[in-house]
C-alpha positions in Angstrom: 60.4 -49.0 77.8 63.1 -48.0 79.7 66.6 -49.6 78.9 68.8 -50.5 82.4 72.3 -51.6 82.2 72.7 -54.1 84.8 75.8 -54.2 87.7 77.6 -56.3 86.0 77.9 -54.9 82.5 78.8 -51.3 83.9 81.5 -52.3 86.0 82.7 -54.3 83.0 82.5 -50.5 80.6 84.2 -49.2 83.6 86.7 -51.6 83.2 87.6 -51.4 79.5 87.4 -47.6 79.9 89.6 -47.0 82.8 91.8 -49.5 80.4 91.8 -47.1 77.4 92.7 -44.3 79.7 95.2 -45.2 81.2 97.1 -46.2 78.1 95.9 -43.4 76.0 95.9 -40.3 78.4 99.8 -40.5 78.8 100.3 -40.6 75.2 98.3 -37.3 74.7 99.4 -35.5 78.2 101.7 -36.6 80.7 100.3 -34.1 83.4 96.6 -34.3 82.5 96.9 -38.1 82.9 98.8 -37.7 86.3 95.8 -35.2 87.0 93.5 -37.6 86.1 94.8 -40.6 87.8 95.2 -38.4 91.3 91.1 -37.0 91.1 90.3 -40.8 90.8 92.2 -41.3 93.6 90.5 -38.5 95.8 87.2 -40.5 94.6 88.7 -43.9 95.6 90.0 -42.2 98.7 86.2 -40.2 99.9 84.3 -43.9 98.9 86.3 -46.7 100.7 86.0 -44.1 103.8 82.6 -44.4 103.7 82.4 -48.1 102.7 84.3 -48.7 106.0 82.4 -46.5 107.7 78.8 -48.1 106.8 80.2 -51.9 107.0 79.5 -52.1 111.0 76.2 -50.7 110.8 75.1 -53.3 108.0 76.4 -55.9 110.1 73.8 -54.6 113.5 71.3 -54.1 110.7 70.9 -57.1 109.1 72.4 -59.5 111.6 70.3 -58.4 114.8 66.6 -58.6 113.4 67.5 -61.8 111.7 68.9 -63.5 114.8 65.8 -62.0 116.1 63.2 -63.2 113.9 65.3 -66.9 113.9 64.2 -66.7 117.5 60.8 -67.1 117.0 60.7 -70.1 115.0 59.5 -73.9 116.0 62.9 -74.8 117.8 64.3 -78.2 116.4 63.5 -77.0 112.6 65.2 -73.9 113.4 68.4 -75.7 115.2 68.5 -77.8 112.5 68.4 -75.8 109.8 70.7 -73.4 110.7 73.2 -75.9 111.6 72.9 -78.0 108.2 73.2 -74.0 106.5 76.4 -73.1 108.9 77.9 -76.3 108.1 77.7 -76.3 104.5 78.6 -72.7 104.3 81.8 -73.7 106.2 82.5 -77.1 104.1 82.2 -74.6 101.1 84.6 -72.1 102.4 87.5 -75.0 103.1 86.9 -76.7 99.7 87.5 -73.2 98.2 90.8 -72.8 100.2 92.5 -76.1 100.0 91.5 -75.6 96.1 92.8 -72.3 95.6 96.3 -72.7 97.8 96.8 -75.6 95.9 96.2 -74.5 92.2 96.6 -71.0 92.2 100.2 -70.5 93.1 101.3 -72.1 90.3 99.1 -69.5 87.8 99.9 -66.0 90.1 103.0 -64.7 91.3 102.9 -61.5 92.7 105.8 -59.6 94.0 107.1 -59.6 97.9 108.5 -56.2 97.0 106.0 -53.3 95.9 102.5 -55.1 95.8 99.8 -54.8 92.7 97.3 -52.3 95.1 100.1 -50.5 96.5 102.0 -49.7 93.8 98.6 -48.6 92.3 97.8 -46.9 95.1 101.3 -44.5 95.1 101.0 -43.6 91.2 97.9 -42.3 92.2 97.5 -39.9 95.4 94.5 -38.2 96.4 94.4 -34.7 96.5 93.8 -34.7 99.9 92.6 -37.0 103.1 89.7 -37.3 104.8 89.1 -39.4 108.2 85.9 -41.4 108.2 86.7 -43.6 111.1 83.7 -46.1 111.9 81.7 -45.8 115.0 83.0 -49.1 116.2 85.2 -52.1 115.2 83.9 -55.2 112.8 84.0 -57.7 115.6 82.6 -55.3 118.2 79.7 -55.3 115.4 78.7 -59.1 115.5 78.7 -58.8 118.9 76.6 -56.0 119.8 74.2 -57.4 116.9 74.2 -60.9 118.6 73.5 -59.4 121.4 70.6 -57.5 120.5 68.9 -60.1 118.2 69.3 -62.9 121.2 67.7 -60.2 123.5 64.9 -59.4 121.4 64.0 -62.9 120.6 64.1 -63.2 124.3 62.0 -60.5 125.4 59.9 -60.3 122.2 60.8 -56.9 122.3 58.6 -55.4 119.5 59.5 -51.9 120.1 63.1 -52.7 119.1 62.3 -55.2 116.4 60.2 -52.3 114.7 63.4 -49.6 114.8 65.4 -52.2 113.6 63.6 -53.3 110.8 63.3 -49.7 109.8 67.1 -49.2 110.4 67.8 -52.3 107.9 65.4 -50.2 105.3 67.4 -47.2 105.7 70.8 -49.4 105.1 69.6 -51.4 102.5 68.8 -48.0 100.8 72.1 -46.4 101.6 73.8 -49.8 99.9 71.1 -49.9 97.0 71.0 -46.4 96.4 74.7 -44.9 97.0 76.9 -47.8 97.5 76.2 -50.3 94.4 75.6 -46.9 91.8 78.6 -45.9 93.0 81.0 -49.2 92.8 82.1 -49.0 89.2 83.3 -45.6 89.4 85.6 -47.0 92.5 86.6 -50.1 90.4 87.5 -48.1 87.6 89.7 -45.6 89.6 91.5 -48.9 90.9 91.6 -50.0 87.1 92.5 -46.9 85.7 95.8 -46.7 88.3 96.4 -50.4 88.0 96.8 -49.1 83.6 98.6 -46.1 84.4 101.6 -48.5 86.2 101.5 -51.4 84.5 100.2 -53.8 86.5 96.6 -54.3 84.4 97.8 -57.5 81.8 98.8 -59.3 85.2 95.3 -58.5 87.0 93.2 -59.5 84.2 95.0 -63.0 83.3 94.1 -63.3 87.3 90.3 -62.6 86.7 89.9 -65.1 83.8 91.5 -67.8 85.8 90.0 -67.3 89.0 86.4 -67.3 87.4 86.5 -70.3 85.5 88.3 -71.8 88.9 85.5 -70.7 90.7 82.4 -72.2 88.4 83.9 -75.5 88.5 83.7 -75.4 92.5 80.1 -74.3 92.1 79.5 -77.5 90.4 81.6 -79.7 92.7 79.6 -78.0 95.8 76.6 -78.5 94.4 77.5 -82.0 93.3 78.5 -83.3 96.8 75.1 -81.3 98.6 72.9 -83.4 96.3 74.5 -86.9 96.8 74.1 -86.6 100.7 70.4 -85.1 100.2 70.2 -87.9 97.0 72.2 -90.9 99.2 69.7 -89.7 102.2 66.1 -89.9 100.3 67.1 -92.9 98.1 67.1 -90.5 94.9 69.2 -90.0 91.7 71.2 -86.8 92.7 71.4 -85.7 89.1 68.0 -85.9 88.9 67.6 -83.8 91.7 69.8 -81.2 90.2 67.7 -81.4 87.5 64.7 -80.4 88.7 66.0 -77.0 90.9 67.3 -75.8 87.1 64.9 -73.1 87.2 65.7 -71.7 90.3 69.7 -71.8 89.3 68.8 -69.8 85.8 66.1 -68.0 87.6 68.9 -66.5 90.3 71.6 -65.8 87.5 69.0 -63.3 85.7 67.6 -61.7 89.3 71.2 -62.0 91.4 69.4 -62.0 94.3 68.2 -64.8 96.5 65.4 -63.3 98.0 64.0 -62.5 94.5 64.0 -66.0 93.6 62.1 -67.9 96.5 59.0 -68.5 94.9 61.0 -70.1 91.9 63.1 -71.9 94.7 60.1 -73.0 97.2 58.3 -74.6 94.0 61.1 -76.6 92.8 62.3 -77.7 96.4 58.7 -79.3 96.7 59.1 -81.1 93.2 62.1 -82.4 95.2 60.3 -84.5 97.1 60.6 -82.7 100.6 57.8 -82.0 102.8 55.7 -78.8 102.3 55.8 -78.0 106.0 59.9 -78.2 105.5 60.3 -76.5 102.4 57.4 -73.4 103.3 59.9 -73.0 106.5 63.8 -73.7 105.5 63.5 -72.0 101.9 63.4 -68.3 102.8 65.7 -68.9 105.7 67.9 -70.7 103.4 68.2 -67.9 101.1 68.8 -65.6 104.2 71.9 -67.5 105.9 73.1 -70.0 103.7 75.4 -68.5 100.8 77.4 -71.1 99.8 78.3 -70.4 96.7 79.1 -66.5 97.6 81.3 -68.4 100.5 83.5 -70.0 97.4 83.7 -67.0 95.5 85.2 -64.9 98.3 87.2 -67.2 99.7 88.8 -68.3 96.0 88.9 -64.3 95.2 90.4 -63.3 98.5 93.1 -65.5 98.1 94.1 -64.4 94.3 94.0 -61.0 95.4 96.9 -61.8 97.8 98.8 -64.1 96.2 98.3 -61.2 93.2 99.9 -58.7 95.9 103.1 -60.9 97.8 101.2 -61.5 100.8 101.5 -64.8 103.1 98.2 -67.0 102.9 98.0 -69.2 106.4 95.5 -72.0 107.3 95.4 -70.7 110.3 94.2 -66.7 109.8 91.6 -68.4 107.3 90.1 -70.8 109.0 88.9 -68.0 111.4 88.1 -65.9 108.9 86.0 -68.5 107.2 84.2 -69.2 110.2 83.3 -65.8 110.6 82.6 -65.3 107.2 80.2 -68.1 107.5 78.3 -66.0 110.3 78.9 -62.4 108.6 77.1 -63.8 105.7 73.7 -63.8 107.6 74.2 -59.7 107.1 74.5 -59.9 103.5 71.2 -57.5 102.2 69.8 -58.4 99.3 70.9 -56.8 96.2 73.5 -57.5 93.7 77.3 -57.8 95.1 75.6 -57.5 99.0 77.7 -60.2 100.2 80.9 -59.0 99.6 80.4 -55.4 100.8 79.3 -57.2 104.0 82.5 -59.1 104.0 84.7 -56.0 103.3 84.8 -55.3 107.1 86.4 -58.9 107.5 88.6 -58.8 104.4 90.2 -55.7 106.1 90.6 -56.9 109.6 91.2 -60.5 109.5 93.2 -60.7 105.7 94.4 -57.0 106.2 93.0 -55.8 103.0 94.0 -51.9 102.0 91.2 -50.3 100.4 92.9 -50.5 96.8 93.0 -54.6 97.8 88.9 -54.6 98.7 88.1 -52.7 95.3 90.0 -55.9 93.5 88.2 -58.1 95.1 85.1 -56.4 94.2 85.3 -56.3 90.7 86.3 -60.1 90.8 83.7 -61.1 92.9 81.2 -59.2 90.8 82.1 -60.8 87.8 80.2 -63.7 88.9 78.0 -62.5 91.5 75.1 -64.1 89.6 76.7 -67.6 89.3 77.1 -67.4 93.1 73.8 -66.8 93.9 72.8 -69.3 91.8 74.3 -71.7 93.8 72.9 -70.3 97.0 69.6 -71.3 95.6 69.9 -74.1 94.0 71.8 -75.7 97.5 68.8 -74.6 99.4 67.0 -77.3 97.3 69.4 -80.3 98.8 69.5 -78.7 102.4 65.6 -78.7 102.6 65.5 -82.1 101.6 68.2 -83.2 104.6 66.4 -81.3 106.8 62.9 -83.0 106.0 64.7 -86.2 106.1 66.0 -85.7 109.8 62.9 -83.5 111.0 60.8 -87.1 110.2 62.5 -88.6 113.3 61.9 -85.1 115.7 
């Protein structure tokens, strides 16, 4: 039987070793460790080209079929359910930023002058640069992909549906194959510089803080989606909780939402909600409602730059939430998808470096699974509201 070390563990060994190295390396060699820190750099340097590169094209890949295939559903289910997802993707992302502004000042102070990723980034320069500008702009993205999905749902354009389909294969295999193998080598090059300057004690007081900040908004989320599906069907909301267990512990071994619909469609039934509701919203639920990964980015996003001086307003989040809310829809399904389809709007709307996205990919991996569990498990409470207003259409 053939052993495989999950995501999550290996960017965790990259972690520890790019710690060890860059405390021990200096000690041996000055110059080797400089060396050593710079070649990590070059990596760092060649992979968030690419990663900015391929971030438009998984937005038109994932985004236009789906809008497309959205299109053909029965109407007032479909209208309804998105909405209910949209809205409690967006409730989650404001409960995350009102909690985080408020509590995690007073935990993380970074410094206005030379910032955590930037002063990381200077100790270690690549050996060279290398342009890899993307073929179009983030926003330009969702719109060409809304634009497409609309127009194939309109036409029933089958032709276009079919490349599509096969161009969100070839993505999904690009991010599957090269992207996610490849992310705890770029995490530990951001590690190992972060070691070799200093700045690692402060990063990794801000990762166990931020986690166990995070969790307890999974619960609170989850909490308040089953006391309106609970206050809505007359039913004990813990109970309710209860019973979608197994699709919560079923999504924190799989990390994937897709992965665990069957365990979420049978449990969402034992609910109480309709089978024609549940056999329709669950694996649409799983594709556009991410709830939970909406908490964790927005609560990570925000430690990054407090972690790094920079100036947090409502304003520049509430847009970015609400975008983040629709850029979820392209998040593929494999392990840490959501936030390399969120990169493009870390960089654009937050103005995230590259050294600044890493970060907030190794804390947002760190409880990818919990995340997803929550996407799941929500789906549960968002069928049953559904069912309960589709009884009246």
């Amino acid at each position: 039987m053939k052993f495989k070390l999950g995501l999550i563990w290996r960017i965790l060994i990259a972690i520890g070793l790019a710690i060890g190295l860059g405390m021990l390396l200096p000690a041996i060699h000055e110059g080797f460790a400089h060396w050593f820190v710079r070649l990590a750099a070059t990596f760092n340097m060649l992979f968030g080209g690419f990663l900015n590169f391929i971030v438009p094209l998984i937005i038109i890949a994932f985004i236009a079929p789906s809008i497309a295939k959205l299109g053909k559903g029965s109407g007032k289910l479909l209208g309804l359910s998105a909405a209910f997802a949209y809205a409690s993707t967006i409730i989650a992302g404001l409960i995350a930023y009102f909690t985080a502004t408020t509590i995690l000042p007073n935990f993380i102070h970074g410094s206005t002058d030379t910032s955590i990723a930037e002063g990381a980034r200077a100790a270690g320069k690549a050996f060279f640069e290398m342009e890899m500008d993307p073929i179009m702009g983030v926003m330009s993205a969702l719109l060409l992909a809304f634009v497409l999905g609309i127009g194939m749902a309109a036409i029933n354009g089958k032709s276009m549906q079919s490349f599509f389909d096969e161009l969100n294969l070839i993505i999904e295999k690009v991010i599957s194959v090269i992207i996610i193998p490849l992310l705890p080598f770029h995490i530990f090059g951001i590690f190992l510089n972060m070691t070799y300057t200093g700045e690692v004690a402060n990063v990794l007081s801000v990762f166990i803080f931020v986690f166990v900040m995070i969790i307890i908004l999974h619960l609170v989320m989850l909490t308040l989606q089953y006391t309106v599906a609970g206050t809505l069907s007359r039913r004990n909301p813990f109970v309710l909780m209860k019973t979608m267990a197994p699709a919560y512990m079923t999504a924190i071994g799989t990390q994937s939402s897709a992965a665990t619909i069957p365990v979420t469609l049978r449990q969402a039934k034992k609910t109480g909600a309709s089978e024609r509701v549940t056999n329709f919203t669950v694996p649409l639920f799983a594709t556009i409602h991410l709830s939970g990964s909406t908490i964790t980015i927005v609560s990570c996003s925000i430690g990054v730059m407090l972690m790094n001086g920079m100036d947090i307003s409502f304003g520049s989040y509430l847009q970015f939430i609400f975008m983040l809310g629709v850029t979820m829809i392209a998040a593929p399904g494999v392990p840490g998808g959501a936030v390399v389809a969120a990169t493009g709007l870390l960089s654009t709307m937050l103005g995230f470096s590259d050294a600044m996205v890493a970060l907030m990919i190794a804390l947002y991996m760190a409880q990818d699974s919990f995340g997803t569990a929550t996407n799941v498990t929500g789906d549960g409470a968002l069928a049953m509201i559904v069912d309960r207003f589709t009884k009246k259409v």
